[in-house]
MOPAC internal coordinates of N, CA, C and O (Angstrom, degrees):
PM7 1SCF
backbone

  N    0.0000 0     0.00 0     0.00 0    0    0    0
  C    1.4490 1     0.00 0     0.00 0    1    0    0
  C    1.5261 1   110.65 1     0.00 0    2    1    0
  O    1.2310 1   115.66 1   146.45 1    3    2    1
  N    1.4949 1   125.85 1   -33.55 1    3    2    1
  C    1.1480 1   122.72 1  -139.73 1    5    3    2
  C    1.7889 1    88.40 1  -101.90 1    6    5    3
  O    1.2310 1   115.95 1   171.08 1    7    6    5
  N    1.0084 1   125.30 1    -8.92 1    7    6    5
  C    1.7852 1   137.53 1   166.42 1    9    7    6
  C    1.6191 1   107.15 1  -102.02 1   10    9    7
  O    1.2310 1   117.36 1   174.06 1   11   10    9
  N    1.3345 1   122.62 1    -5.94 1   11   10    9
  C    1.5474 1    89.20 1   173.28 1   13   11   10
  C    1.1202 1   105.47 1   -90.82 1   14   13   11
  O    1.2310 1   120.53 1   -36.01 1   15   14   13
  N    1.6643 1   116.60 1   143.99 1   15   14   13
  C    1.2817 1   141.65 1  -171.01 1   17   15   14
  C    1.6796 1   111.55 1   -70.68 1   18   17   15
  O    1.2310 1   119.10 1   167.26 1   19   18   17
  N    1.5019 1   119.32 1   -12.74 1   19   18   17
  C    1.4911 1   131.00 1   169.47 1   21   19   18
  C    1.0819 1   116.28 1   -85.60 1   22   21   19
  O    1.2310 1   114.94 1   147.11 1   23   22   21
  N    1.4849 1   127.19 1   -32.89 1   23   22   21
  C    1.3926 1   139.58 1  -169.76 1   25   23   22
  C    1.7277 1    96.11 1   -81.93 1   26   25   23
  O    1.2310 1   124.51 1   121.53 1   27   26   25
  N    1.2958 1   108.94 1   -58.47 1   27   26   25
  C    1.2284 1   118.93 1  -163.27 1   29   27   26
  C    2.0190 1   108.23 1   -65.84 1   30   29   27
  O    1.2310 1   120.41 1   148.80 1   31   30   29
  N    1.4307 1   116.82 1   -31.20 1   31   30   29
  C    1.2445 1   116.55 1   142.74 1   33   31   30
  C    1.7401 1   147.13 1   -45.17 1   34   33   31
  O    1.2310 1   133.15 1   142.96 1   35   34   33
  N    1.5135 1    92.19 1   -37.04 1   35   34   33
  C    1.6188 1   101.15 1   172.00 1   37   35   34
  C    1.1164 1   101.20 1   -86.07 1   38   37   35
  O    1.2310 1   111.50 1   164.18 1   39   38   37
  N    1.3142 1   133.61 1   -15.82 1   39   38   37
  C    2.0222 1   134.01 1  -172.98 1   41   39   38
  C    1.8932 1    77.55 1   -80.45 1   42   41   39
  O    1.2310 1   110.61 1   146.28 1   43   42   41
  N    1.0736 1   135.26 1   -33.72 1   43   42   41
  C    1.9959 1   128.50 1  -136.69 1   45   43   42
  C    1.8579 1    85.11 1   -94.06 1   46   45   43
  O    1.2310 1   128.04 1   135.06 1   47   46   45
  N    1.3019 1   102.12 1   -44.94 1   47   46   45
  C    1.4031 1   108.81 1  -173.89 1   49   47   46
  C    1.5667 1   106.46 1   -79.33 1   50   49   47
  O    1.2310 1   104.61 1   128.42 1   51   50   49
  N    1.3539 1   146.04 1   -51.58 1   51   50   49
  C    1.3471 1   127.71 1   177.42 1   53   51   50
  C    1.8377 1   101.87 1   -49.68 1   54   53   51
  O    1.2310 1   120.15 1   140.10 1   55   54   53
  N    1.1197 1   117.32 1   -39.90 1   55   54   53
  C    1.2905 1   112.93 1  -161.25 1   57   55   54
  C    1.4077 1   101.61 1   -73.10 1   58   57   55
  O    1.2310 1   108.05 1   143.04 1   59   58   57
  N    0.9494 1   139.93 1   -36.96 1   59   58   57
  C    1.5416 1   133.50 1   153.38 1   61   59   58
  C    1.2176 1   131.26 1   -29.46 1   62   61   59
  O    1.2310 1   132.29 1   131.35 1   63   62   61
  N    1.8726 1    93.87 1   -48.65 1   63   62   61
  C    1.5797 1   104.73 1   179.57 1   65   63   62
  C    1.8749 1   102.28 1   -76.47 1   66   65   63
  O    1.2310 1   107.01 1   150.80 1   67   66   65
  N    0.8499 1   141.80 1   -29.20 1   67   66   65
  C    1.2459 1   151.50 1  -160.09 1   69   67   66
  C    1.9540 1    85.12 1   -75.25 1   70   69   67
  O    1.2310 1   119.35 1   109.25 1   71   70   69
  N    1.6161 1   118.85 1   -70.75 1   71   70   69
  C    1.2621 1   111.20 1  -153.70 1   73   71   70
  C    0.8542 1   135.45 1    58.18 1   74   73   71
  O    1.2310 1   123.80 1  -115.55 1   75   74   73
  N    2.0548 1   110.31 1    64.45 1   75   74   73
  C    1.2923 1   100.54 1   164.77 1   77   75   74
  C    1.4569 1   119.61 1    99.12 1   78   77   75
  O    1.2310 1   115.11 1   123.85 1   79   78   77
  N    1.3606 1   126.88 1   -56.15 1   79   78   77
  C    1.1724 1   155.30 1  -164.00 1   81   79   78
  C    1.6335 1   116.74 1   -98.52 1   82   81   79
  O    1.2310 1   120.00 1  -168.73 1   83   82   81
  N    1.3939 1   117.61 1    11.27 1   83   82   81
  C    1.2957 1   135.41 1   167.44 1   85   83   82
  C    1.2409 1   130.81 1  -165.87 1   86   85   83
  O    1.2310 1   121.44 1    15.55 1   87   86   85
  N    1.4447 1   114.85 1  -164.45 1   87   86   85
  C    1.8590 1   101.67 1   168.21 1   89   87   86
  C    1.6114 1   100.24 1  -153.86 1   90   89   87
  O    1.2310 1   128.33 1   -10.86 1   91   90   89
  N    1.1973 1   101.57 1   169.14 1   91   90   89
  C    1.4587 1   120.39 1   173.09 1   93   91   90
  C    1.3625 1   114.33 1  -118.54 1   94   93   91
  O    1.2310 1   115.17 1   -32.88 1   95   94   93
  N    1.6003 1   126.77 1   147.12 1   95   94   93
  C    1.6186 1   129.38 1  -158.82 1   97   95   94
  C    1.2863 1    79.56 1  -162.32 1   98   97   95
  O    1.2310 1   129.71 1   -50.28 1   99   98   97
  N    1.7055 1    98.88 1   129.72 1   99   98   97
  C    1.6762 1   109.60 1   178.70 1  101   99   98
  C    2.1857 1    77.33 1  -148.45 1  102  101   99
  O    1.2310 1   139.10 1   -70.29 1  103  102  101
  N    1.9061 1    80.56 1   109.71 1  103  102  101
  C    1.6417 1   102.87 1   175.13 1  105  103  102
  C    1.6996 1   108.26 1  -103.08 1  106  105  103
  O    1.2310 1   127.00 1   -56.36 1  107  106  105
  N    1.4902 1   104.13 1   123.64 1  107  106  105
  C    1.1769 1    94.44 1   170.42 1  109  107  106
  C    1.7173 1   103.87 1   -84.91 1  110  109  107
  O    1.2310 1   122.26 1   -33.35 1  111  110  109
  N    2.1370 1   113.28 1   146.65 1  111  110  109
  C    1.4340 1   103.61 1   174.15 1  113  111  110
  C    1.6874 1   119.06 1   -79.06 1  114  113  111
  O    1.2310 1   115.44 1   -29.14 1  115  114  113
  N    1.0735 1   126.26 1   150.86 1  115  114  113
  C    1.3251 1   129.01 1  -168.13 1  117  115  114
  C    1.7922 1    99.73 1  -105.44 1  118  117  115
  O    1.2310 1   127.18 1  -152.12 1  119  118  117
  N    1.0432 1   103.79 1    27.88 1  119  118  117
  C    1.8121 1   114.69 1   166.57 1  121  119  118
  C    1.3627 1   117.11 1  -169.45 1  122  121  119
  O    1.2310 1   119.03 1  -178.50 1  123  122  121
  N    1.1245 1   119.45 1     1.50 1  123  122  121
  C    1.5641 1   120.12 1   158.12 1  125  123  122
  C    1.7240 1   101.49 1  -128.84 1  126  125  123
  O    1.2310 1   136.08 1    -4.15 1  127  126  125
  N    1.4031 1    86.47 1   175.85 1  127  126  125
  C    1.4540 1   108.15 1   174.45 1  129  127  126
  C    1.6653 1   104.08 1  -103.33 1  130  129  127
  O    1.2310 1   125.39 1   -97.48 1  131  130  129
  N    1.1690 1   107.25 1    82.52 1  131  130  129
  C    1.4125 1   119.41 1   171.23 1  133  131  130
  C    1.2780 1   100.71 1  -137.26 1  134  133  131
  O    1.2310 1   120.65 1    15.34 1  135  134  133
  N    1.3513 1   116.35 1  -164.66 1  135  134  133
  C    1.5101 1   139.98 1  -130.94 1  137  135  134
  C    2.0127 1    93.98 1  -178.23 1  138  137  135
  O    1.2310 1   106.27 1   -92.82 1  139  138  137
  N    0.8919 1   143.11 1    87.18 1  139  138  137
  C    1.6565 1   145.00 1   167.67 1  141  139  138
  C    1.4026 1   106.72 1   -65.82 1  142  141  139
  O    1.2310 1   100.37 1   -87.72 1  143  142  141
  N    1.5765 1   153.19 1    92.28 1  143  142  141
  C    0.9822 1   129.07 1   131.94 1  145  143  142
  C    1.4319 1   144.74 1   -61.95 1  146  145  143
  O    1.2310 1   108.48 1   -11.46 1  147  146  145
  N    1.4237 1   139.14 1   168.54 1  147  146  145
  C    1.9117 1   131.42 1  -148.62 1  149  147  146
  C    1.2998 1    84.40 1  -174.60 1  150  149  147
  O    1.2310 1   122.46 1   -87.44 1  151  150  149
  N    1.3556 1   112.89 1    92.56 1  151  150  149
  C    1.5481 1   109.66 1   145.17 1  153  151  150
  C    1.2934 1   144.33 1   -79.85 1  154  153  151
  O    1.2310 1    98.59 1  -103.28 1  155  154  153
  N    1.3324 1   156.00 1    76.72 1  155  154  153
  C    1.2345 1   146.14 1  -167.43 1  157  155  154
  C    1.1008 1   113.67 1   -65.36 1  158  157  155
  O    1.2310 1   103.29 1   -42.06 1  159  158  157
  N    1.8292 1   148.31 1   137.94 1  159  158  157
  C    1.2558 1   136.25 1   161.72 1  161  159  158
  C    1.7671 1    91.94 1  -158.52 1  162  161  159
  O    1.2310 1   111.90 1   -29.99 1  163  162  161
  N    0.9280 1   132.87 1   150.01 1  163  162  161
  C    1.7349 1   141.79 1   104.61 1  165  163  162
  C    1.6080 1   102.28 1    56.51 1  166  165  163
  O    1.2310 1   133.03 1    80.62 1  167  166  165
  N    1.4338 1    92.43 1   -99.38 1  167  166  165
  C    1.3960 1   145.41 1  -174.76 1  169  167  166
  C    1.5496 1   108.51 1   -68.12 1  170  169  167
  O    1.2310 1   105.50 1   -49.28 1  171  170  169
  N    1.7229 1   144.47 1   130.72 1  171  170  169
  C    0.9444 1   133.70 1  -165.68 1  173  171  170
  C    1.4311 1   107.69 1   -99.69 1  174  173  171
  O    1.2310 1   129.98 1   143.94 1  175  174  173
  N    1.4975 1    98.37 1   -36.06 1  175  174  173
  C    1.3143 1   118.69 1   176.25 1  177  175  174
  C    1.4649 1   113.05 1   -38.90 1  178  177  175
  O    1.2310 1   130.63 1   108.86 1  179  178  177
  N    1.4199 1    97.10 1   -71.14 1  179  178  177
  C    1.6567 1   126.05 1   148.10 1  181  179  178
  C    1.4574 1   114.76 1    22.55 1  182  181  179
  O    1.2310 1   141.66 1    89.53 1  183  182  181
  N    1.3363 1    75.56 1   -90.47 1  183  182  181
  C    1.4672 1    99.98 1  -173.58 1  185  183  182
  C    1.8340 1   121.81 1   -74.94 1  186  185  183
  O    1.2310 1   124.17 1   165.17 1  187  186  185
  N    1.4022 1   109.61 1   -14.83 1  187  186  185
  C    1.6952 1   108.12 1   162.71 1  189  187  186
  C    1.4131 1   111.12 1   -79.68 1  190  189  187
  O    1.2310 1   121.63 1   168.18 1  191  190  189
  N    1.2076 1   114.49 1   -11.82 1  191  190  189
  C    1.7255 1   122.38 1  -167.37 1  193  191  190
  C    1.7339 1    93.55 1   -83.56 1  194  193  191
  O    1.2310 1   127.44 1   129.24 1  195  194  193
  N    1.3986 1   103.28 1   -50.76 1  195  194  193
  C    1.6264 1   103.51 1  -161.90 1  197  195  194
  C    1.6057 1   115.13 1   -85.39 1  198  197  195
  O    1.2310 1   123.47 1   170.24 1  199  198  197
  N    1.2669 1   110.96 1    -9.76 1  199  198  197
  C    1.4452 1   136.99 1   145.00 1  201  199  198
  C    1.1316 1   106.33 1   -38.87 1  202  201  199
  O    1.2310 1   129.06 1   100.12 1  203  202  201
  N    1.3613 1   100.15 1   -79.88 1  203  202  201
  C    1.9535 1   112.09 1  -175.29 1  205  203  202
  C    1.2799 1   115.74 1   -11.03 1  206  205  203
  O    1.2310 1   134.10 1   103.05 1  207  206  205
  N    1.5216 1    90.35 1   -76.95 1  207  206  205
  C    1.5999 1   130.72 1  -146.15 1  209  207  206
  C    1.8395 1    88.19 1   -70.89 1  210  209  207
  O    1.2310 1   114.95 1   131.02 1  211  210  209
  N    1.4796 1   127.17 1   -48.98 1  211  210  209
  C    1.4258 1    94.84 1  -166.84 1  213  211  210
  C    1.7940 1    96.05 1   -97.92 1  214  213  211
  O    1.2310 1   116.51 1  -153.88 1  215  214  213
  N    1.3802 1   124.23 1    26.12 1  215  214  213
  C    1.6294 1   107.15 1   142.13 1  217  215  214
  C    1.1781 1   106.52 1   -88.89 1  218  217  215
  O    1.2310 1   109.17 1   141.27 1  219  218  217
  N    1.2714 1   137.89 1   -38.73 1  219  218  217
  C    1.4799 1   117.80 1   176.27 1  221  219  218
  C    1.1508 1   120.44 1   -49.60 1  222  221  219
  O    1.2310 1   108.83 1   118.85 1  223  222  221
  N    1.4998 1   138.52 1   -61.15 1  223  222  221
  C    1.4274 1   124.11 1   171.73 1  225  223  222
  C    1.3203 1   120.72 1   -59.54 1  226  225  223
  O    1.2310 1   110.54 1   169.66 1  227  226  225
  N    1.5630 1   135.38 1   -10.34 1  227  226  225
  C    1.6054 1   132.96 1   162.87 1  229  227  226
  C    1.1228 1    86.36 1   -76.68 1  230  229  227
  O    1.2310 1    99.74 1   151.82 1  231  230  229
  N    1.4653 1   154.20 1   -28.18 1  231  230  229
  C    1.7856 1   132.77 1  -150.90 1  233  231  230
  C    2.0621 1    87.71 1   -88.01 1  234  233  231
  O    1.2310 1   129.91 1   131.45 1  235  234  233
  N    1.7033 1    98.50 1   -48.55 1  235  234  233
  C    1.4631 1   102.59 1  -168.19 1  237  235  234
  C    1.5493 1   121.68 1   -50.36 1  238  237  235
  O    1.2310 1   130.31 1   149.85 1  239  238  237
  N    1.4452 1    97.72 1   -30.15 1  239  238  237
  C    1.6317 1    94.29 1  -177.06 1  241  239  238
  C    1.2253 1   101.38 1  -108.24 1  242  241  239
  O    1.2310 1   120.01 1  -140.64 1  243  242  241
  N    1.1195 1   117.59 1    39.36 1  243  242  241
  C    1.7326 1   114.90 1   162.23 1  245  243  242
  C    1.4015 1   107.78 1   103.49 1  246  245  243
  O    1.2310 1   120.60 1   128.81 1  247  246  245
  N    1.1390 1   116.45 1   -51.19 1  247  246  245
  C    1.7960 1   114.83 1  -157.18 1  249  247  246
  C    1.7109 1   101.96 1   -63.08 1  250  249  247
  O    1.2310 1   122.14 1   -42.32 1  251  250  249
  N    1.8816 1   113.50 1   137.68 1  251  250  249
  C    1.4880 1   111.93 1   155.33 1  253  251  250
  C    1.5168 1   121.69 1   -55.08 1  254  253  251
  O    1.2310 1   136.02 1   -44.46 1  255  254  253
  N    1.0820 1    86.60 1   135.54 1  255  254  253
  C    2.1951 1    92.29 1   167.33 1  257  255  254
  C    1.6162 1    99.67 1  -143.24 1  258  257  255
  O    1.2310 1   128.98 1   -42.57 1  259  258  257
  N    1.3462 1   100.30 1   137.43 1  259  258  257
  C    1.3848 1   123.63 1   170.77 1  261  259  258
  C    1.4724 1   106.94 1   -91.08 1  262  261  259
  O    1.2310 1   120.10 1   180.00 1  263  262  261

């Protein structure tokens, strides 16, 4: 996950949308086959939205995300 160049784009683009004012944390689990995303922002909403959006492109190119 942490080399694909799609994944690592939707992390470049929430962080844009964030501005500054939050962060993004993409944990790989060290006993499952998951993927941890952590949005920080402002806005709570925010941050389940921008969640979303970069498990959907980890779900699209294959990788699990919780």
């Amino acid at each position: 996950v942490e080399n694909d160049k799609d994944v690592i784009s939707a992390i470049k683009d929430v962080e844009k949308l964030i501005g500054g004012k939050g962060r993004v944390l993409l944990r790989k689990s060290g006993t499952e086959p998951v993927v941890r995303i952590m949005v920080e922002s402002e806005q709570f909403e925010s941050c389940v939205e921008y969640a979303n959006t970069i498990a959907k492109v980890i779900e699209q190119k294959g990788h699990n995300a919780e």
